[in-house]
C-alpha positions as CSV (number, residue, x, y, z in Angstrom):
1,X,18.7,26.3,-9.9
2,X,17.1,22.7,-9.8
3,X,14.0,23.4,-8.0
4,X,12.9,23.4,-4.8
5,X,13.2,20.2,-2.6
6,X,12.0,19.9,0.7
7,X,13.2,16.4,3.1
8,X,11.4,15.7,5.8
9,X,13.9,13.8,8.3
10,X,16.7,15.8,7.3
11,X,18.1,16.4,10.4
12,X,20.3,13.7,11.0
13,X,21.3,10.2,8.9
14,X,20.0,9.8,5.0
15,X,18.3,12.3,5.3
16,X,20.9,15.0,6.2
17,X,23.1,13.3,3.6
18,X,20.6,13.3,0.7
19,X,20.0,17.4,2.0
20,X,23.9,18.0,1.5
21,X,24.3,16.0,-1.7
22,X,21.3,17.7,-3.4
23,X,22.5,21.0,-2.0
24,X,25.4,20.0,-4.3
25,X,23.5,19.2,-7.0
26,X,21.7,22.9,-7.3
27,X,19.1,21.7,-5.4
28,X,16.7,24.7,-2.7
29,X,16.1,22.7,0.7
30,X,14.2,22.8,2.8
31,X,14.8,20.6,6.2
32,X,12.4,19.8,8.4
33,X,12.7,17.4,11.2
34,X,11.6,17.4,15.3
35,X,14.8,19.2,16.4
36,X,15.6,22.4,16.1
37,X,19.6,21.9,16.7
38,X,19.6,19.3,14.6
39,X,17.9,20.8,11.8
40,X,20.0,23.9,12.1
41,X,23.2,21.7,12.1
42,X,22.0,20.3,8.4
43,X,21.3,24.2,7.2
44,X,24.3,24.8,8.2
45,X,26.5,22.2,5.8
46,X,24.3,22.7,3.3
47,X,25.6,26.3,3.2
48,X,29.3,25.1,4.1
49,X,28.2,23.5,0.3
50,X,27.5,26.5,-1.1
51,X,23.9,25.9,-1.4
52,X,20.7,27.5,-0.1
53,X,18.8,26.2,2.7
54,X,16.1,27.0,4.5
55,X,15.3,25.5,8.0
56,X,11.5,24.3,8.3
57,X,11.2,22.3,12.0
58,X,8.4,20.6,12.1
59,X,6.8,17.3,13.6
60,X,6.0,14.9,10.3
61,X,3.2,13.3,12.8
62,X,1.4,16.2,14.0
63,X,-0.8,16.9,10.6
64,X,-1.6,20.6,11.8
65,X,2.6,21.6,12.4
66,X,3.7,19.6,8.9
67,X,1.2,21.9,7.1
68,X,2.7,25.0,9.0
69,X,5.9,23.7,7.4
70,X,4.5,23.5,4.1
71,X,3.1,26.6,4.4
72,X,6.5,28.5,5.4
73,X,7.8,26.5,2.3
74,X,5.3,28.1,0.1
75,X,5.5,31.3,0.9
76,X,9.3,31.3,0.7
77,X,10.6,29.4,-2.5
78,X,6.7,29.0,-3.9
79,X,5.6,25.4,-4.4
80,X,7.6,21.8,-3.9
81,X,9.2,20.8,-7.0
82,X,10.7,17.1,-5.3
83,X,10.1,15.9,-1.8
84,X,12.2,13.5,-0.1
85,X,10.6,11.7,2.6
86,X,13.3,9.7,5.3
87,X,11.8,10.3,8.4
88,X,11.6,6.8,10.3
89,X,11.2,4.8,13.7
90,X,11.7,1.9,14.9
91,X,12.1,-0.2,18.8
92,X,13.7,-3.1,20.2
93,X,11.0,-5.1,20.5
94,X,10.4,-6.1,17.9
95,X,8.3,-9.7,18.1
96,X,4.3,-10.5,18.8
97,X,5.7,-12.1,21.9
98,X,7.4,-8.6,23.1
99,X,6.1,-5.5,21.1
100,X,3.7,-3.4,22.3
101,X,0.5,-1.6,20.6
102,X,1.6,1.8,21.2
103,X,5.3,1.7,19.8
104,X,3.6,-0.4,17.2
105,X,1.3,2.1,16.3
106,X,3.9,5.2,17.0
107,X,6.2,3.3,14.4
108,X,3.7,2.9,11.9
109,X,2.3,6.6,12.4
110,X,5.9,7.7,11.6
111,X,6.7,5.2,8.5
112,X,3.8,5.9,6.8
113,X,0.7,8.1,7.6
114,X,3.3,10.8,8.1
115,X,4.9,10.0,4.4
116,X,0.7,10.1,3.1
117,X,0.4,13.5,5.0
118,X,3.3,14.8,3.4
119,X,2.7,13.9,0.1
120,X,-0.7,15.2,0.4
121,X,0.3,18.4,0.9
122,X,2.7,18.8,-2.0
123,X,0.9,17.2,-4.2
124,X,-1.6,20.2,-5.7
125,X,1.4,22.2,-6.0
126,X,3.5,19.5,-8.2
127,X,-0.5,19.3,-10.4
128,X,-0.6,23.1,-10.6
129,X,3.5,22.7,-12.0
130,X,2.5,19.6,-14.0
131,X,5.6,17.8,-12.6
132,X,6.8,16.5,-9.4
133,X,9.3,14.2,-8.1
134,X,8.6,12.1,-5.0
135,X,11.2,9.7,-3.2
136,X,9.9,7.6,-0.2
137,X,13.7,6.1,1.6
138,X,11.6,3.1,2.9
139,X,13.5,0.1,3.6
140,X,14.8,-3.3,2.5
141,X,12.6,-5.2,5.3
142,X,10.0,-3.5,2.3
143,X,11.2,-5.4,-0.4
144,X,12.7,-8.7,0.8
145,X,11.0,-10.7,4.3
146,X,13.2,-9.3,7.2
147,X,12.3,-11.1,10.1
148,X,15.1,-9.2,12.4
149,X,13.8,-5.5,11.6
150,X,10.8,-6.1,13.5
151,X,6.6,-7.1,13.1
152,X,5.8,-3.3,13.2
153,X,8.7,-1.4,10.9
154,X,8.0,-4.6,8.3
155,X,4.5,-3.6,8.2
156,X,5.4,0.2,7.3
157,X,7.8,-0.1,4.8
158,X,6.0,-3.0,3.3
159,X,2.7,-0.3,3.1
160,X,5.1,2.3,1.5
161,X,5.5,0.1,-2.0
162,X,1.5,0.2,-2.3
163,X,1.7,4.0,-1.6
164,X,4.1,4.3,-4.1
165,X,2.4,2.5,-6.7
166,X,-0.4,4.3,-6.0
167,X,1.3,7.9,-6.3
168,X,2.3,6.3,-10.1
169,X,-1.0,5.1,-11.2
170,X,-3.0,8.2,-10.3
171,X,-0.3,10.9,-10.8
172,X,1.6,10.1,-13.8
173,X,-0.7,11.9,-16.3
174,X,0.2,14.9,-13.7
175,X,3.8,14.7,-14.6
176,X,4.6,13.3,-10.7
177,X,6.4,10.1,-10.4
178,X,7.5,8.5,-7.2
179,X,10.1,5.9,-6.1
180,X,10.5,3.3,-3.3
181,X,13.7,3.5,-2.5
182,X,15.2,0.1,-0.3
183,X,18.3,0.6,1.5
184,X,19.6,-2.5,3.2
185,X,21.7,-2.1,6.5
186,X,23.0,1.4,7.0
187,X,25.4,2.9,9.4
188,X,23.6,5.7,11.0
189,X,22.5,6.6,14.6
190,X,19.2,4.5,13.3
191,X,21.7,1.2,14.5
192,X,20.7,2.4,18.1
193,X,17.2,0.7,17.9
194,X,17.9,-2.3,17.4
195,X,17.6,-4.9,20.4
196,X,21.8,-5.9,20.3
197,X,23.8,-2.6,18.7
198,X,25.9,-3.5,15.6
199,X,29.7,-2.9,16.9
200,X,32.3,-1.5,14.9
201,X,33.2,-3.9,12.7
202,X,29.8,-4.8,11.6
203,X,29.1,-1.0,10.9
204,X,32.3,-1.2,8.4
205,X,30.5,-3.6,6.4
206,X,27.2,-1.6,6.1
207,X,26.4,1.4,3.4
208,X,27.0,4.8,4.6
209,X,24.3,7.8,4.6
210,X,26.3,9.4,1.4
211,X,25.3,5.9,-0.5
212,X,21.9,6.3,0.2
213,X,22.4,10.5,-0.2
214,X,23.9,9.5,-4.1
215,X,21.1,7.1,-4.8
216,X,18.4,9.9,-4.1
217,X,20.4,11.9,-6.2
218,X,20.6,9.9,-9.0
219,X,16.5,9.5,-8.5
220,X,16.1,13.1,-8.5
221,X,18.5,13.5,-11.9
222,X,16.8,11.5,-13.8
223,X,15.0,13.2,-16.7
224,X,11.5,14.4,-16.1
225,X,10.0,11.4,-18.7
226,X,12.0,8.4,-16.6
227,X,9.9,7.3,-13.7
228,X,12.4,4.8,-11.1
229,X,9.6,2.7,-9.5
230,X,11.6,1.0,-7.2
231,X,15.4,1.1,-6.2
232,X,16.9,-1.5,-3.9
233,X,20.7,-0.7,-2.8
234,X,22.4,-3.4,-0.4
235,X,25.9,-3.7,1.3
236,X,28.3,-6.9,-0.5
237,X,27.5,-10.0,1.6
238,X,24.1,-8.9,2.9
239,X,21.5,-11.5,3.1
């Protein structure tokens, strides 16, 4: 057994891939996300995978019911050996001229104060262990200027490198390391948000959730001494 992992937005997308493929890997998960179905649906293939999962639904923005989660974690498997953190939001308007404060502010509540809460849980658990393993899925509108994904979900995943960094410079002497991981255009249900839905055809050119799923993998594989600051992953012909 690999440890215990817990991802947070692993009911649907990357996130229900990465669950799967570390499942695979040996990996204990725990899922959490908002919906109960859909967190049960990812417990479910994870055990079609022969692994073990337990199901953990939780609301990453409501501080009080992600430490309930936490807690349930704790007392079942003992403390968080990796996290993986892919819970994310986004709207269509996406412009000064069209957004409006409380999506922006919802957007940025889910992108990053909920990825800070969450880390500040596990972190005293990965001290007490003397090792930890953190993997933000953030975005390529964090790594290259992407006008199109929108003033607000720029501003989030843009704040997620500085997290990141931060995570390494103060924790590394713990044994934790973190990476900001930068998918560029995915094909998941995420596609819905934007303001004119990719069709079929431009979905066929985009990454899948089991690209992203293997990349985490291979962040989460790598040996304890081997830190992977940053990872950016992009579709052929992306821009």
């Amino acid at each position: 057994m690999t440890g215990t992992l817990w991802i947070i937005g692993g009911g649907s997308g990357m996130g229900r891939a990465a669950a799967v493929e570390a499942a695979e890997a040996g990996w204990r998960v725990a899922v959490t996300g908002r919906r109960h179905d859909a967190v049960a649906e990812t417990t479910r293939l994870i055990a079609l995978a022969g692994g073990e999962a337990l199901d953990v639904v939780a609301d990453a923005k409501d501080s009080e019911s992600l430490a309930g989660a936490h807690s349930r974690i704790e007392e079942h498997w003992g403390p968080v050996t990796a996290v993986v953190l892919a819970a994310g939001l986004n709207a269509p308007n996406r412009t000064w001229a069209d957004q409006s404060m409380d999506d922006f502010a919802d957007i940025v509540d889910t992108n990053l104060t909920s990825v800070a809460r969450a880390i500040h849980l596990v972190l005293p658990g990965m001290r007490a262990e003397g090792s930890g393993n953190i993997v933000v899925v953030s975005s390529r509108a964090a790594w290259r200027f992407s006008p199109g994904s929108g003033v607000a979900y720029m501003s989030s995943k843009t704040g997620l490198s500085a997290l990141v960094a931060s995570i390494n410079d103060q924790e590394g002497a713990n044994g934790i390391k973190a990476c900001h991981l930068c998918p560029g255009d995915v094909d998941t249900d995420f596609l819905a948000m934007r303001p004119e839905v990719p069709d079929a055809e431009q979905r066929s050119q985009m990454l899948g959730a089991g690209d992203v799923a293997r990349a985490v993998r291979f962040i989460l594989d790598s040996p304890p001494h081997v830190r992977i600051d940053e990872l950016a992953i992009s579709p052929i012909g992306q821009r």
